[in-house]
Backbone as CSV, one residue per row, in Angstrom:
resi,resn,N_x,N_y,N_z,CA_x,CA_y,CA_z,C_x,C_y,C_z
1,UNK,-8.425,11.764,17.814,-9.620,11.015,17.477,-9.895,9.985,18.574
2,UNK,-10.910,9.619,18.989,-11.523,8.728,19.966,-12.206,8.005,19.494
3,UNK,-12.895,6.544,19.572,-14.020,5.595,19.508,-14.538,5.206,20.551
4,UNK,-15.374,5.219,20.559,-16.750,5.201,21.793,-17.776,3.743,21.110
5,UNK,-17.746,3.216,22.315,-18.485,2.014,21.875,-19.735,1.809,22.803
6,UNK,-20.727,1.745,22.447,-21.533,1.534,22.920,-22.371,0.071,23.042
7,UNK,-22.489,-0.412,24.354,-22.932,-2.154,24.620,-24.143,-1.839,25.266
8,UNK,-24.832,-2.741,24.879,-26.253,-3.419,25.633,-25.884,-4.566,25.952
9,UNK,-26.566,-4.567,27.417,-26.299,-5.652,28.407,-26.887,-7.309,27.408
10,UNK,-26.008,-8.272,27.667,-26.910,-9.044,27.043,-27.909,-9.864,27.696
11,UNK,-28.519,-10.778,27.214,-29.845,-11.203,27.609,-29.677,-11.895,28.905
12,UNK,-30.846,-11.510,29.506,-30.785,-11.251,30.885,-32.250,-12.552,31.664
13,UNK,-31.950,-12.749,32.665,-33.286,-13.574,32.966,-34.049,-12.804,33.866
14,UNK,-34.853,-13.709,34.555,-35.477,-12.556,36.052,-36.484,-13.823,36.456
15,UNK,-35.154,-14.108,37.560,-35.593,-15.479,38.498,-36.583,-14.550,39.602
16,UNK,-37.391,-15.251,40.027,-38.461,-15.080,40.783,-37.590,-14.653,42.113
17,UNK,-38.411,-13.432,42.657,-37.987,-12.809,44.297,-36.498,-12.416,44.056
18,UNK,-36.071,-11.457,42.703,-34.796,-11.393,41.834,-34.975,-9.948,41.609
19,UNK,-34.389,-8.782,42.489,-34.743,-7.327,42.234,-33.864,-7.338,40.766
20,UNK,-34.818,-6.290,39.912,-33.792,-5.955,38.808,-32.511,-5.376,38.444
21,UNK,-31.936,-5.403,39.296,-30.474,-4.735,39.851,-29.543,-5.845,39.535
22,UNK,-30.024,-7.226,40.300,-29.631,-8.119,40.602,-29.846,-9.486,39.192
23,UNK,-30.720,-8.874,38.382,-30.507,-10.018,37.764,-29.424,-10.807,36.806
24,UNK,-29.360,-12.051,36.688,-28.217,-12.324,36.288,-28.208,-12.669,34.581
25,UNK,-27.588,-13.101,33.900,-27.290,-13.006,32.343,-27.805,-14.534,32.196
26,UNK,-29.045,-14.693,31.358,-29.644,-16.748,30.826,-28.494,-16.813,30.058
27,UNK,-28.829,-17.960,29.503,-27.671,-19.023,28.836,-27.295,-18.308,27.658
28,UNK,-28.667,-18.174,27.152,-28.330,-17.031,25.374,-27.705,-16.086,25.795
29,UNK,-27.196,-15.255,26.801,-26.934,-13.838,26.546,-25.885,-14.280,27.325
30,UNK,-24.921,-15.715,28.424,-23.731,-15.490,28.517,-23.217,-16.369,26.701
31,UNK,-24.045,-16.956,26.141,-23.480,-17.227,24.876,-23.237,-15.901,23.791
32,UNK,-24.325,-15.365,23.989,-24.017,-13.824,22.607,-22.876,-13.094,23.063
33,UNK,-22.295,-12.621,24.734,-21.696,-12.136,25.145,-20.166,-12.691,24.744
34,UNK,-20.193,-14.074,24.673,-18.749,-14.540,24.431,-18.830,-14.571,23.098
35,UNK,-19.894,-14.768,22.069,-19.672,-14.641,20.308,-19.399,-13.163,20.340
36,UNK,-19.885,-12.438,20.704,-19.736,-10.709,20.339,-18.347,-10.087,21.000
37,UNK,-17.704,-10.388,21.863,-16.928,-10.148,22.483,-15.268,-10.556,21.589
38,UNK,-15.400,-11.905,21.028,-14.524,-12.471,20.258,-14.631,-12.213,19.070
39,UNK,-16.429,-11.868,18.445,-16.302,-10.987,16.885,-15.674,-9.945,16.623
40,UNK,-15.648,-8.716,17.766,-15.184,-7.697,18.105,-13.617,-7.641,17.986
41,UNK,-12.808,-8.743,18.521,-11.638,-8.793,18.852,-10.865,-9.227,17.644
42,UNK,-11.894,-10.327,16.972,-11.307,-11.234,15.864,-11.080,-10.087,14.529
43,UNK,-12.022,-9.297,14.754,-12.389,-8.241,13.766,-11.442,-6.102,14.339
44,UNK,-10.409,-7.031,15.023,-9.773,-5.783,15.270,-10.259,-4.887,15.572
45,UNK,-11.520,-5.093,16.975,-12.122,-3.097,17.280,-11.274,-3.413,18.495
46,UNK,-10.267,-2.174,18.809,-10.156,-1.908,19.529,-10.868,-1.193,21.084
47,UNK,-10.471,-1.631,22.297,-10.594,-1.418,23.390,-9.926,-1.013,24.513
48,UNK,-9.739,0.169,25.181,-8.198,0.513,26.110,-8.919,0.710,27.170
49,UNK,-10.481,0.633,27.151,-10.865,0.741,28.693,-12.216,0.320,28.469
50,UNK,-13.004,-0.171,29.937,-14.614,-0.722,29.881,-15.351,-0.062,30.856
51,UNK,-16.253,0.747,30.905,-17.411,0.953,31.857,-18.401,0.515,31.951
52,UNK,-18.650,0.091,33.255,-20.490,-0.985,32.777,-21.134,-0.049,34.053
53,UNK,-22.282,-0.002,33.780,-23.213,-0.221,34.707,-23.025,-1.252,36.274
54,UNK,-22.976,-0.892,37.220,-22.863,-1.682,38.055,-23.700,-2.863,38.057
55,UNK,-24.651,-2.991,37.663,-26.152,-4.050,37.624,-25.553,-5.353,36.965
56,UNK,-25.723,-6.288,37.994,-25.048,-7.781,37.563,-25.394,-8.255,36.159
57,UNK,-26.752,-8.033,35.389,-26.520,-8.346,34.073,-25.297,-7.799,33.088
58,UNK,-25.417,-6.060,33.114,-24.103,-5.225,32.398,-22.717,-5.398,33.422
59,UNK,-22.716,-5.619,34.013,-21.458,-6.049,34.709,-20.839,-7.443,33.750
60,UNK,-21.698,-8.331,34.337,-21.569,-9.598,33.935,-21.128,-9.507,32.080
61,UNK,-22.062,-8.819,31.539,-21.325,-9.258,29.855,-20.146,-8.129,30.072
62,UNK,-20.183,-6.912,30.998,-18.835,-6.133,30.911,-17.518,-7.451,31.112
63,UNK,-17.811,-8.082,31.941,-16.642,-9.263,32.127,-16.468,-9.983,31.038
64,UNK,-17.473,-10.515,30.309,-17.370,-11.756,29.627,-16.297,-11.059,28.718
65,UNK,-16.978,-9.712,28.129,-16.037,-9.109,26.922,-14.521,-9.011,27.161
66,UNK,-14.469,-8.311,28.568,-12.961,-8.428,29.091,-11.993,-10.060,29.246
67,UNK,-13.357,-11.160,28.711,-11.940,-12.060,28.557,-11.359,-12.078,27.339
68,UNK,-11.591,-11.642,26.359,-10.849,-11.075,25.196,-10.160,-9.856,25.324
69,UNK,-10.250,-9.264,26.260,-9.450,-7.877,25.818,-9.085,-7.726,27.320
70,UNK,-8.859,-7.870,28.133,-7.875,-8.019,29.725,-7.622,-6.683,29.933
71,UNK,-8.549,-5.995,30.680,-8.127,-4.531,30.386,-8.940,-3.889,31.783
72,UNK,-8.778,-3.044,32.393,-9.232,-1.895,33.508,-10.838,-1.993,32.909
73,UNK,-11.492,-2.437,34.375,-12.975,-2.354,33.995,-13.302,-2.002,35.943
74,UNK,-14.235,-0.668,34.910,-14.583,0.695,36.202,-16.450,0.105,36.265
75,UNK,-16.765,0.445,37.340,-18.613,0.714,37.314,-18.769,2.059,37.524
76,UNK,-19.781,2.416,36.840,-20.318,3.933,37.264,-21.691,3.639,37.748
77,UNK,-22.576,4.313,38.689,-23.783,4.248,39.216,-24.956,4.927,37.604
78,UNK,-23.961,5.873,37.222,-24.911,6.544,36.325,-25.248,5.804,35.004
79,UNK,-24.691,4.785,35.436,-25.422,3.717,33.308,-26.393,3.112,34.316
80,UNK,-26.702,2.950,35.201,-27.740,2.106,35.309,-29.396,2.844,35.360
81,UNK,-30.275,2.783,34.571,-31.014,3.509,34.441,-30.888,4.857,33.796
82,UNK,-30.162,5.081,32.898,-29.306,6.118,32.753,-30.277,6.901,31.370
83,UNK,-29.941,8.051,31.586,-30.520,9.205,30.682,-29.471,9.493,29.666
84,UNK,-29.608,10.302,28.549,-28.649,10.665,27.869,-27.542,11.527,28.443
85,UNK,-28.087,12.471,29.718,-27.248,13.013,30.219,-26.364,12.356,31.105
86,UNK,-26.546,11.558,31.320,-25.938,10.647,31.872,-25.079,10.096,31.556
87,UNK,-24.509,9.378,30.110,-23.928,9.126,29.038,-22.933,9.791,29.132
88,UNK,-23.578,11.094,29.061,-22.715,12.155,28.792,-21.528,12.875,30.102
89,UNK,-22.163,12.813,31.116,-21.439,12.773,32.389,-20.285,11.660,32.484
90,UNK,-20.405,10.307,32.160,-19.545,9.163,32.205,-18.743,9.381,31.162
91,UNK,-18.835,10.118,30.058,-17.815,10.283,29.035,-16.803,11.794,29.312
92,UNK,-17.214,12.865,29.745,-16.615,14.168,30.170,-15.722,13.040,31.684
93,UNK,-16.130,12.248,32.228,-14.968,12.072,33.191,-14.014,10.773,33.074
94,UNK,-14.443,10.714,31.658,-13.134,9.666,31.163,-11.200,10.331,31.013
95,UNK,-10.627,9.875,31.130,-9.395,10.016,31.027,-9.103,9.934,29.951
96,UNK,-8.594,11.309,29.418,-7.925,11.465,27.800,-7.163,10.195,27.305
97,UNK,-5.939,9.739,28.473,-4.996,8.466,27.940,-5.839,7.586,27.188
98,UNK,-7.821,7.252,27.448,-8.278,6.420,26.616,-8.524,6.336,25.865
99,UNK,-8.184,6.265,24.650,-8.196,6.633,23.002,-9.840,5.534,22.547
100,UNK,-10.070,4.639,23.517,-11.270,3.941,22.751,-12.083,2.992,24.210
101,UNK,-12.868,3.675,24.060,-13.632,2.964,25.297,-15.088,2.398,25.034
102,UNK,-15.625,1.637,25.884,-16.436,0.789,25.496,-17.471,0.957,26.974
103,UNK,-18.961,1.415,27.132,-19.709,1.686,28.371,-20.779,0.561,28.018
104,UNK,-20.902,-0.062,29.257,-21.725,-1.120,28.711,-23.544,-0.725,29.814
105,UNK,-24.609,-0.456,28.780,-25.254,-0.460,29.972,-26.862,-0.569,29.564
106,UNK,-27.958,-0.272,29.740,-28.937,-0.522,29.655,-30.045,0.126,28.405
107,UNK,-31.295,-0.545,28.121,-32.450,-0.012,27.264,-33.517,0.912,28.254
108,UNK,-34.048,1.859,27.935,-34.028,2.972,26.859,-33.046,3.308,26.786
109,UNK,-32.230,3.654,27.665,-31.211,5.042,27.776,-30.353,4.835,26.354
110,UNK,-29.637,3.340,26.469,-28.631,3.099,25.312,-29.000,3.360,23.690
111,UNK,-30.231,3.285,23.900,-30.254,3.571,22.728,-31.143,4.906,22.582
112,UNK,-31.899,5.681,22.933,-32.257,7.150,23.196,-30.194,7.510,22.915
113,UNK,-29.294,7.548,23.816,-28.845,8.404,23.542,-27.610,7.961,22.271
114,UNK,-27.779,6.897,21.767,-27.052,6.428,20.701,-27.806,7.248,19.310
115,UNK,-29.065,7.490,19.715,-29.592,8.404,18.560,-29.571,9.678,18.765
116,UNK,-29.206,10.185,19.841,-29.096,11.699,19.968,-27.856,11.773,19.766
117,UNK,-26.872,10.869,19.598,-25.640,10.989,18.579,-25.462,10.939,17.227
118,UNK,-26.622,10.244,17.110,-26.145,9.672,15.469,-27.769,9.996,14.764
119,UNK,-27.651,10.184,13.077,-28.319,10.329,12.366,-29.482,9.003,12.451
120,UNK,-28.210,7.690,12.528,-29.321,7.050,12.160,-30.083,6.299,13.308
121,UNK,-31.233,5.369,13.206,-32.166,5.530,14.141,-31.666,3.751,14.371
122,UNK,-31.471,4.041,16.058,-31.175,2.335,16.896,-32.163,2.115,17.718
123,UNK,-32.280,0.649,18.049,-32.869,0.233,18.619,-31.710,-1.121,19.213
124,UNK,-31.608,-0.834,20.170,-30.563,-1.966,20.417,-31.066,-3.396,20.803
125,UNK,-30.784,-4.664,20.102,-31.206,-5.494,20.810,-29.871,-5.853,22.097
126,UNK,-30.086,-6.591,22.932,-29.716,-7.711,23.933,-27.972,-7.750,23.075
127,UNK,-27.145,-7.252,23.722,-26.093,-7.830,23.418,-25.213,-6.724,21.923
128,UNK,-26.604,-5.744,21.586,-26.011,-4.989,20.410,-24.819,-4.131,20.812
129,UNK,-23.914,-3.614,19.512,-22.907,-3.007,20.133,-22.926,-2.013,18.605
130,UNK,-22.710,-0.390,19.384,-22.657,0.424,18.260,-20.845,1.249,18.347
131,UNK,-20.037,1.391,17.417,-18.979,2.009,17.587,-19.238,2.888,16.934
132,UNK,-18.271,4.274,17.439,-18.362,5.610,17.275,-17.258,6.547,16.856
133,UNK,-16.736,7.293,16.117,-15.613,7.792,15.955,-15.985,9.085,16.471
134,UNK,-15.499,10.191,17.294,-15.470,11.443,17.956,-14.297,11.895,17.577
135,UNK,-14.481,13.247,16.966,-13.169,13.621,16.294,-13.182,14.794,17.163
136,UNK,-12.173,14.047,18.450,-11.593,15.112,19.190,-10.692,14.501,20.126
137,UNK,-9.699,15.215,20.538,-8.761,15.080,21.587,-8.534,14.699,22.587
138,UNK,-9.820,15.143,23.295,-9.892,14.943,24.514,-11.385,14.871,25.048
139,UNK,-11.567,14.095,26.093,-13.040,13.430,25.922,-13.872,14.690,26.725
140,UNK,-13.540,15.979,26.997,-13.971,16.501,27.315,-15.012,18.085,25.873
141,UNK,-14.449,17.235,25.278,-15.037,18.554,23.774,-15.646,17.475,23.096
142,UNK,-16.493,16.205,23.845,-17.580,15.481,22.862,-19.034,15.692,22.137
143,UNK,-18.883,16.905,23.223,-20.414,17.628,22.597,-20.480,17.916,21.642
144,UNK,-19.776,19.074,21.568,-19.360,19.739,20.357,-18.825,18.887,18.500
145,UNK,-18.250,17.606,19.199,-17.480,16.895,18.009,-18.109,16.340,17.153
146,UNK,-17.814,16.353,15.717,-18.398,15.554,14.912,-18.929,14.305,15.638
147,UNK,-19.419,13.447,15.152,-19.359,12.197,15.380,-20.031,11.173,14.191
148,UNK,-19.158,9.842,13.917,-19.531,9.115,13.267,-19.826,7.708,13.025
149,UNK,-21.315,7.086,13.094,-20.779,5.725,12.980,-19.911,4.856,12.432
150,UNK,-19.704,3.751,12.857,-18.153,2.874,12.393,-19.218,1.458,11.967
151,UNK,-19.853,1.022,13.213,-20.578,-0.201,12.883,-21.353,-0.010,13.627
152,UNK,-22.479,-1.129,13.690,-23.264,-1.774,14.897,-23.778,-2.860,14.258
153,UNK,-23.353,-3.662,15.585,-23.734,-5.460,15.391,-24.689,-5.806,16.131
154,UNK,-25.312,-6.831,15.658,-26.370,-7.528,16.687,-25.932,-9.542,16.590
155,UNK,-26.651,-9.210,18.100,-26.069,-11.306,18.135,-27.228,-11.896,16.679
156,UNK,-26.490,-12.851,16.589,-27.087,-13.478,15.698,-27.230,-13.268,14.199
157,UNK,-26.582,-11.731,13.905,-25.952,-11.462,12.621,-24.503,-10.953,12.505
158,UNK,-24.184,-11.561,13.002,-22.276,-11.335,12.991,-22.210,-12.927,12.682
C-alpha cells in the first residue's frame, strides 16, 4: 500500500518585473505553510519523501513542510506547469522504498489531476493538501490501482 499526497503551493505574491517561475511565497502562505505542515505532522500523516516543483513558490512551501518532517526533497521540471500526465510520469519514477510521498506543485494541473483520481470533485485552494491511499506495491502499477481518499485540508479550516 502507498499514500500519495498531494500539495498546492501556498500563497504566493508577484512583485513587479517578478517572472512567474520566480515568485516568492507573501506572508499568508509562508504562515499557512508552517500551520499545515505541523497539522499534518501533529496529526500523524506520514511522509518518507517530497517532490516539488522547482518554482520558488512550490519549492519554498516544499521546504517550509520539510521543517517538520527532515527528509530527502527532489525537484522535478515536470510539476511545474504540469498536466495530469505529468503527475503521472513523476510518480512511475518514484522509488518503491517510498511507502508515502508528498509532490508539491501547481493550479490547474493539481487539481485536474487530483480529480482524474478521485470520485470526488477538488478545487485546491493555496496551501490545500489531498492524501491518497494506492493499493499497490510498487509505484509503478498506479494506474491500474484502486485509489482512495484519506483527507484533504485547506488553510484556515484545520
Amino acid at each position: 500500500m502507498k499514500k500519495l499526497i498531494l500539495v498546492r503551493h501556498a500563497k504566493s505574491d508577484w512583485p513587479e518585473d517578478t517572472e512567474d517561475f520566480d515568485r516568492p511565497l507573501a506572508d499568508k502562505g509562508l504562515e499557512d505553510a508552517m500551520n499545515m505542515s505541523r497539522f499534518l505532522k501533529s496529526n500523524k500523516v506520514s511522509i518518507d519523501y517530497l517532490v516539488s516543483s522547482p518554482a520558488v513558490r512550490a519549492l519554498n512551501t516544499c521546504k517550509i513542510f520539510n521543517q517538520a518532517y527532515q527528509i530527502k526533497i527532489m525537484t522535478d521540471e515536470k510539476l511545474y506547469n504540469p498536466s495530469e500526465r505529468n503527475f503521472e510520469s513523476v510518480i512511475y519514477d518514484l522509488n518503491n522504498d517510498h511507502d508515502s510521498v508528498a509532490i508539491f506543485s501547481h493550479n490547474n494541473g493539481i487539481s485536474n489531476f487530483a480529480n482524474s483520481i478521485s470520485d470526488d470533485i477538488f478545487h485546491f485552494p493555496t496551501c490545500g493538501v489531498a492524501g491518497f491511499e494506492i493499493d499497490c506495491n510498487s509505484w509503478s502499477e498506479f494506474d491500474g490501482a484502486n485509489k482512495k481518499l484519506l483527507f484533504f485540508y485547506e488553510p484556515g479550516k484545520i
